[in-house]
C-alpha positions as CSV (number, residue, x, y, z in Angstrom):
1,X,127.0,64.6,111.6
2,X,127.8,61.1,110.8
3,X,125.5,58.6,110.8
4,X,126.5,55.5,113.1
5,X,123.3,53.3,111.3
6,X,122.4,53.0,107.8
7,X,119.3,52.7,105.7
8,X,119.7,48.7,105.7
9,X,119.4,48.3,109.2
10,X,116.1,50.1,109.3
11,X,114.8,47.9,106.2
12,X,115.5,44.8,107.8
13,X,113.7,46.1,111.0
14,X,110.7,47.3,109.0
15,X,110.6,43.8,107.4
16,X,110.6,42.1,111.1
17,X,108.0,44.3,112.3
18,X,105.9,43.4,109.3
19,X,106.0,39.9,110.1
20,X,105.7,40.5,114.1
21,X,103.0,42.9,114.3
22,X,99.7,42.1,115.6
23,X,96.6,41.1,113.4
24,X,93.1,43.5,113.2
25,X,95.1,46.5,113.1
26,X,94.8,47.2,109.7
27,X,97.4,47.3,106.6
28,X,100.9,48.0,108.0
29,X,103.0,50.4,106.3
30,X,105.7,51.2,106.1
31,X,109.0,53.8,105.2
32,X,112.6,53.8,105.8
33,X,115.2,56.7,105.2
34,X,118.5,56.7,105.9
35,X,117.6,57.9,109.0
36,X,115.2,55.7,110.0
37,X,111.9,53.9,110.1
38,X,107.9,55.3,110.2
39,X,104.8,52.4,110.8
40,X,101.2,53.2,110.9
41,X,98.5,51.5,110.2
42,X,95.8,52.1,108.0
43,X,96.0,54.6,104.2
44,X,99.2,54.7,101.8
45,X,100.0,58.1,102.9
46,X,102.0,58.6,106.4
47,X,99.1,59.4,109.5
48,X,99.7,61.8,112.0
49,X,99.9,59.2,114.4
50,X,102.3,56.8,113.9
51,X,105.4,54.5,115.3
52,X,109.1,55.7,114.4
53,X,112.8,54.7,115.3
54,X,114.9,57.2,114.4
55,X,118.1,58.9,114.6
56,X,118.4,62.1,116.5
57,X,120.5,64.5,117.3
58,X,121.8,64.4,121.1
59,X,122.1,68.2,121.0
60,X,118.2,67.5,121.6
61,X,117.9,65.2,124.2
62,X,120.1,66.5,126.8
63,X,123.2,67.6,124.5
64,X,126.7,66.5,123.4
65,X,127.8,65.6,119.8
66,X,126.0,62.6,118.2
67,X,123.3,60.9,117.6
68,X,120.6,58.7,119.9
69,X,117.5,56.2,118.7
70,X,114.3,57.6,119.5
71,X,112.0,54.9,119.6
72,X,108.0,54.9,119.7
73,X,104.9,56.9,119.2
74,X,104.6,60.3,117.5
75,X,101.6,62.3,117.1
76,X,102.4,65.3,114.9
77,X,99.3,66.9,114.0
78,X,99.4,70.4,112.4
79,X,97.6,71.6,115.7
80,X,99.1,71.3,118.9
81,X,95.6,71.0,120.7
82,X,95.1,67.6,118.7
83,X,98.5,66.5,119.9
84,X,97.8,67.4,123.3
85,X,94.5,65.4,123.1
86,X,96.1,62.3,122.1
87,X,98.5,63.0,124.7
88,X,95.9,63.2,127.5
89,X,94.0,60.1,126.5
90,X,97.4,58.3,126.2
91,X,98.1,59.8,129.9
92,X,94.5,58.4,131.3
93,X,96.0,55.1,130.7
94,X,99.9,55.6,131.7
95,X,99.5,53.0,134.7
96,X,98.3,50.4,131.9
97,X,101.4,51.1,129.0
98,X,103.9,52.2,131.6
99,X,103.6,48.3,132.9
100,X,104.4,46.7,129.7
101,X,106.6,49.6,128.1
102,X,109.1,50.2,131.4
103,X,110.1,53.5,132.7
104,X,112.3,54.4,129.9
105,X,108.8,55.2,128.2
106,X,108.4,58.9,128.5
107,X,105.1,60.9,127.1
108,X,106.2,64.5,126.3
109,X,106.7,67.3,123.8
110,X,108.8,65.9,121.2
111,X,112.0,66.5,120.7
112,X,112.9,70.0,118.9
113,X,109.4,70.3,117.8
114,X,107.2,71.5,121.6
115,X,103.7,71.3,119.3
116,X,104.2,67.6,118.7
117,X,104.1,65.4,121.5
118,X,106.1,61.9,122.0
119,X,105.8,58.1,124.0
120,X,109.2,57.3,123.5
121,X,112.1,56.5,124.4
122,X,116.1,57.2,123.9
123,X,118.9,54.5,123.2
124,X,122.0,56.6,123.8
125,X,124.4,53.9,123.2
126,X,124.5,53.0,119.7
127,X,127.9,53.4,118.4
128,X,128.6,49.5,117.9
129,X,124.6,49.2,116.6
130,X,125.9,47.6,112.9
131,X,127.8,45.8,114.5
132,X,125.3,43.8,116.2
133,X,123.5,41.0,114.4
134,X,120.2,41.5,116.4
135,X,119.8,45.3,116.3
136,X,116.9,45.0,113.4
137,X,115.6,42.6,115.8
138,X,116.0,44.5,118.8
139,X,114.2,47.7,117.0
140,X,111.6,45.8,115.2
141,X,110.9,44.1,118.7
142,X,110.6,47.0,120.5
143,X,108.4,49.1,118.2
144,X,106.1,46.0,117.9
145,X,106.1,46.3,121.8
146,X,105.0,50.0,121.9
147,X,102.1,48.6,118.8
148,X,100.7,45.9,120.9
149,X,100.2,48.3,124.0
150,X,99.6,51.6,122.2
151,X,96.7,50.5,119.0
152,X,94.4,49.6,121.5
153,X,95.1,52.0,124.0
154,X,94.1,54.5,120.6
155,X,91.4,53.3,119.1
156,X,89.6,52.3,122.0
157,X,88.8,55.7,123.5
């Protein structure tokens, strides 16, 4: 499968979201692939919890040939019942995120992968993506935008 984005486009968004995300969440970190882009807050190593835009195959989110850009917040803990706890406290406050994220926010199993669970969302059309000087920006904008709503939404419960 080709890859219509490259590992430059997702370093320039990580840099952006460095210098747009919010202050007292912690250190940001950060790593990009090829294949795109992981944030979380906190120790060196990845958390469980984190923010990712990444490239996925559309066999997975309804089918075809391709690839979409999943966008938002992963929790992939090695148990499903910790997944489906974050889950549930991120549904308790769905009328709250679902106000600033939009209705292309969805909270479900992830894609490919039913014990991890997903708020995200899917840009389908992103053939012409290098090809436009903002996408970093755009990206980097809207993971800060699932950041601002999410973090507090987490580690206030």
């Amino acid at each position: 499968m080709a890859d219509p984005l490259d590992a430059h486009l997702f370093a320039e968004a990580a840099e952006l979201v460095r210098s747009m995300a919010p202050d007292g969440l912690g250190d940001l970190r950060y790593r990009t692939h090829r294949r795109g882009l992981k944030i979380w807050f906190g120790p060196e190593t990845p958390t469980r919890e984190h923010y990712e835009a990444q490239l996925l195959a559309r066999r997975h989110v309804g089918g075809g040939d391709g690839v979409v850009l999943e966008v938002g917040f992963h929790a992939e803990h090695p148990d499903e019942a910790k997944n489906q706890a974050v889950a549930d406290r991120l549904a308790r406050q769905a009328e709250l995120w679902r106000a600033e994220l939009g209705s292309a926010a969805q909270l479900d199993v992830f894609y490919g992968r039913d014990s991890w669970r997903r708020l995200s969302e899917v840009w389908e059309e992103i053939e012409d993506v290098e090809d436009d000087p903002d996408a970093a920006f755009e990206i980097a904008s809207r993971l800060i935008d699932y950041v601002s709503v999410l973090e507090p939404i987490r580690l206030g419960d």
